[in-house]
N, C-alpha and C positions, 0 to 999 in steps of 0.2 A: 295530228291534225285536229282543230276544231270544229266539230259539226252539230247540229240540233238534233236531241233526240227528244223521240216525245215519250220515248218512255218517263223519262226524270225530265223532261217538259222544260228543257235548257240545252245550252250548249255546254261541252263535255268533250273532255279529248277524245279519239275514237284510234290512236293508233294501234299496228299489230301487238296484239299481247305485250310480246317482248320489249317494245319498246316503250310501256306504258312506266312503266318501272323510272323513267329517263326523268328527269329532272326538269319541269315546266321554264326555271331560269335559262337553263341551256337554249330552247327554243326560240324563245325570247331573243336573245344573246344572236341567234343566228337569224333569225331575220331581222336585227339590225343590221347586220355585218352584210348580208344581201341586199339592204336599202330595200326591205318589203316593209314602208312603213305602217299600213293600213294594218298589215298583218301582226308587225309588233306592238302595234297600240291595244289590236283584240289579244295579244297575249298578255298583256301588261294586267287587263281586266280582268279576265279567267286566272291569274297568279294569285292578285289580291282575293278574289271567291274563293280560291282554293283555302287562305289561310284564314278569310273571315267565318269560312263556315266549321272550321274546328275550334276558332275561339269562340264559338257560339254554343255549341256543343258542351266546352267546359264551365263556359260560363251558366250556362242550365244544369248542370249535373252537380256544377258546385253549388249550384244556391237549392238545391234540391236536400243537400247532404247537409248544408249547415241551418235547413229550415228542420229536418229533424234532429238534429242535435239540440234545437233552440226549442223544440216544439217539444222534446222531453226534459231539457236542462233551465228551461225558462230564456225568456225573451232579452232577460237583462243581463245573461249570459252574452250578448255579442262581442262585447270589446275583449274579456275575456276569452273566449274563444278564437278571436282574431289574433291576440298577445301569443295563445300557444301553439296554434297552428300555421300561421304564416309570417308570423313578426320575425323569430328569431332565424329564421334561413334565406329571408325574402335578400339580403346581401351577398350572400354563400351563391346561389343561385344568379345571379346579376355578374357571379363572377371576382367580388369583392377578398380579398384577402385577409381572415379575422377579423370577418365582419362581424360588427356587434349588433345583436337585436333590432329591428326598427323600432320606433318612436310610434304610437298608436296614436291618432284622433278619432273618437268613433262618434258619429252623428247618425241617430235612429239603426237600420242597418246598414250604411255605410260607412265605410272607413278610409283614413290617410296614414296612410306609412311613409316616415321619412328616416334617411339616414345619415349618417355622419358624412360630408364628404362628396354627400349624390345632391346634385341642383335641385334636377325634377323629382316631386313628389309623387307616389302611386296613391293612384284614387282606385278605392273599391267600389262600385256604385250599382246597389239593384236598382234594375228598372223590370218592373212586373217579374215577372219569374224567373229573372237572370242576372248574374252578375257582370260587369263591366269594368276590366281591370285598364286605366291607362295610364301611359307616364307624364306627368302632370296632368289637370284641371282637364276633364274629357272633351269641352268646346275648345279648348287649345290646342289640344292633341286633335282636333278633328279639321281645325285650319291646317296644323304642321301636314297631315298627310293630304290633303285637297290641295295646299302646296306643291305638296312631293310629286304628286301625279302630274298635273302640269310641267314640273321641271323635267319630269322624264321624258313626257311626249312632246316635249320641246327638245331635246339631247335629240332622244328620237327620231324627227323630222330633220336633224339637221345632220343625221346621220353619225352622231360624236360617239362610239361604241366606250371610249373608256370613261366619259361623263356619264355614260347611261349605268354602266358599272359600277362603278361610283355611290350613285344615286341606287340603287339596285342593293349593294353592300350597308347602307346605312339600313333603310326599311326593313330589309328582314333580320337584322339586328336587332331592331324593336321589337319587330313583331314578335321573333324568338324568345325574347326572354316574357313579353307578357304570355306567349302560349306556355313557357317554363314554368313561369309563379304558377299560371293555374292549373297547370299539372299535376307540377306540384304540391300545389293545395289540394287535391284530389288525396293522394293517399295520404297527405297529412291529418284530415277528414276522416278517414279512416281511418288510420290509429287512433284518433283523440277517440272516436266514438268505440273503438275497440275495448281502451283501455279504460274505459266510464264502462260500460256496461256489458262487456264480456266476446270474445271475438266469435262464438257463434252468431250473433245480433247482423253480422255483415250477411250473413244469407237476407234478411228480412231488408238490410239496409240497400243493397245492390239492388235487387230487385224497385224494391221503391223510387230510388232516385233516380234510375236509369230508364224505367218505363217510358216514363213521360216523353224523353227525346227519340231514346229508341223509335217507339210508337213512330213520331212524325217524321223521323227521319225514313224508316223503313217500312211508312208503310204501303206503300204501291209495289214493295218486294214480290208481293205473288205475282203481281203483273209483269215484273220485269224479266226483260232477256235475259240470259248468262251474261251477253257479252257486256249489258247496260250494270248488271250487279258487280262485273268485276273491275269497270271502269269507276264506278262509285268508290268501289273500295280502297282501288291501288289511288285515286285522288285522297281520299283522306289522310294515307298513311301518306303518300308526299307534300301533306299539308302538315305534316308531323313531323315534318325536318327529320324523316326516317335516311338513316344510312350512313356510310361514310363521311364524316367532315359537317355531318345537319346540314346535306342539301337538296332532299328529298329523293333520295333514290333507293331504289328497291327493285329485288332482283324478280321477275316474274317470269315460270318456265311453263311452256305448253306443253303439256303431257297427252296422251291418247284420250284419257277420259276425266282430266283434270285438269288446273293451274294450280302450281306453287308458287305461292309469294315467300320471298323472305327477307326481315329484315335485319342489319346489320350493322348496327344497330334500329330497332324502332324508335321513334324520338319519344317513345313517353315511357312507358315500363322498360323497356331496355338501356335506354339511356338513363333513367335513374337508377337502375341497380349496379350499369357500368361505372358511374359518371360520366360528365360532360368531357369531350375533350376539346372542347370550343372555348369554352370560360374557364376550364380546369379546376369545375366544379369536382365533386366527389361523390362514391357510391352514398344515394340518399339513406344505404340502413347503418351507415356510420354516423357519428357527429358531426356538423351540428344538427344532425336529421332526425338518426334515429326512427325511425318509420318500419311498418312492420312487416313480420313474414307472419302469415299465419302458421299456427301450432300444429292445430287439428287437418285432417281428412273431410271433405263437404264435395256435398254436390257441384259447390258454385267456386272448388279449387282444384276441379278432375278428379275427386277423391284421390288428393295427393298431401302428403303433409309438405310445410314447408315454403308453399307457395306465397310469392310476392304480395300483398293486401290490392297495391292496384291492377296487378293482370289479370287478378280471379275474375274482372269485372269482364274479361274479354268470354270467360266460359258464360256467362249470364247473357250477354250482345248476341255474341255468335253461335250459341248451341243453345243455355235452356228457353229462354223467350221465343228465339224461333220455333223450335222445337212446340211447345206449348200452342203457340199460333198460328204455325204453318205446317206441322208434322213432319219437318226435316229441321234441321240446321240450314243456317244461312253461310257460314265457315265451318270447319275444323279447326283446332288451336294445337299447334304441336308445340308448348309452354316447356324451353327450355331450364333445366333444373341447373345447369354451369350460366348463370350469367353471361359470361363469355361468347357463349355460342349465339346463330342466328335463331330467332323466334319464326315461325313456318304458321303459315293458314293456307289449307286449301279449300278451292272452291272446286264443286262438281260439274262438269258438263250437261250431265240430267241431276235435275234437282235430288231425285229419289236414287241416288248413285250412291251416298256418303256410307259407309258400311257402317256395322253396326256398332265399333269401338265409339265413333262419332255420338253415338246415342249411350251408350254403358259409361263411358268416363262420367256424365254429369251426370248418372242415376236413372238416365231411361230407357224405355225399350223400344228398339224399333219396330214402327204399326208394321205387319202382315198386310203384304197388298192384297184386295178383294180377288176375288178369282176371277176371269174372266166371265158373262154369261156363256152361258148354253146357245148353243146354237137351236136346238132342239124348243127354249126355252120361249111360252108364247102368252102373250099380257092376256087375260081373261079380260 
């Protein structure tokens, strides 16, 4: 169900736990098939916020990542850096079969990649501190989807379920792979910068590029209810095309003094170490990827060796930034070492619940609650 919270000062699904995990399409899906049209239109909205607000996300974290790269490598580094880090997979990823390299155009810090084969070109485009990936020219891609929504809520009203499906199968087709490229520029980002200047540099580099959104995205966190924090969260990863088939599903278990989430694949770190099995893409630390695991033991990889380059970024999110901020963690991360398996975050029911491994895998200690006063005890 959709309801207004004022915690996150929006509207926000509010179903039981369990059911958060469920796939915002599905809902959608059924009230058309009930003729609630007023009600499928407001899901149609909350779908697209779900996934505009993760592409916003990468698109600040990526222009965060490739402003330090540019801020230490030089500025005339960009078309270069665009050639190595996202030219030669931006096909692989699309789904393409021996796909060769894209074709680079770089104008100031934007870029055009084109490919052998593919009509629309991808446009990279900062605007202020973020980047914006679309497929073709971004005022065209910005008619095609104001299109798209009209065609829906027109299928919609006239209650057409397999036209709205349809319709529904195209866009998050798009959507998918632009939230893919920039995922996947993510850890590609991170290898480039790893292997220029050393991969302890990513303690210094996580931190920096992640701040900035962290910060705005979390920060009314101390304010927030549990139940507001764990709706925020399970929406993100179902904007992540997390789970079975990338259709946003995730398993969420109510515990006595907890919730486990897990995913099964998560659509970014999981599903690139899996591969895709949508596009029948491949694990990104094979060719043509090649992308990294860290070597070493760090704070900001559980002090574990071995760990993925992009999911250390989840011990930085979810444990040391809060941690530093808030004196707890915001998650746990139970960062599977088999690929294979589900990736696990738990949240606490009381904040100050999270035991103390929560705090020792990233290097800290959990604060000593003050003691209660005295009873006895009387203000001079």
């Amino acid at each position: 169900m959709l309801r207004f919270s004022r915690g996150l000062d929006r509207i926000v699904r509010q179903d039981p736990p369990p059911r958060l995990g469920n796939p915002t399409r599905h809902l959608l899906v059924a009230a058309v098939q009930k003729g609630r049209v007023e009600e499928a239109a407001q899901w149609v909205d909350y779908l697209l916020l779900e996934l505009a607000n993760v592409r916003s996300i990468f698109g600040v974290w990526d222009w965060h990542m490739a402003a330090y790269y540019l801020n230490r490598a030089g500025s005339e580094a960009w078309a270069r850096l665009v050639r190595e880090s996202m030219a030669p997979r931006i096909g692989t990823t699309a789904g393409l079969t021996d796909a060769l390299p894209a074709e680079v155009t770089a104008e100031g810090r934007d870029a055009r990649l084109s490919l052998p084969g593919v009509p629309r070109v991808f446009h990279l485009a900062e605007r202020g501190q973020q980047y914006h990936l679309t497929l073709g020219h971004p005022a065209a891609q910005e008619v095609r989807w104001t299109e798209w929504r009209a065609s829906v809520e027109t299928a919609i009203r006239a209650g057409d379920s397999p036209a709205v499906g349809h319709l529904l199968d195209a866009h998050l087709a798009e959507a998918r792979l632009i939230h893919d490229v920039l995922c996947d520029w993510a850890w590609a980002l991170l290898t480039v910068i790893a292997r220029m200047w050393g991969e302890p540099v990513l303690g210094d580099v996580l931190r920096v590029t992640e701040e900035p959104w962290v910060t705005v995205r979390y920060e009314k966190i101390r304010e927030l209810s549990v139940a507001d924090a764990l709706r925020l969260t399970v929406e993100g990863m179902r904007g992540h095309f997390s789970g079975p088939g990338r259709r946003g599903e995730i398993s969420v278990v109510e515990e006595a003094d907890r919730y486990v989430l897990s995913f099964d694949a998560c659509g970014t770190g999981g599903r690139m170490r899996r591969g895709d099995p949508v596009v029948g893409s491949g694990s990104r630390l094979a060719a043509p990827y090649n992308f990294l695991n860290v070597a070493g033991a760090y704070d900001w990889t559980w002090n574990r060796k071995g760990v993925c380059a992009y999911c250390a970024h989840c011990a930085v999110v979810n444990q040391i930034l809060p941690i530093e901020k808030l004196g707890r963690p915001m998650r746990m991360t139970l960062y599977p070492e088999n690929p294979g398996d589900p990736c696990r975050w738990i949240i606490y029911k009381n904040p100050d619940g999270f035991p103390d491994d929560a705090f020792t895998q990233v290097g800290r200690k959990k604060p000593v609650p003050s003691p209660p006063a005295s009873p006895n005890h009387r203000r001079s």
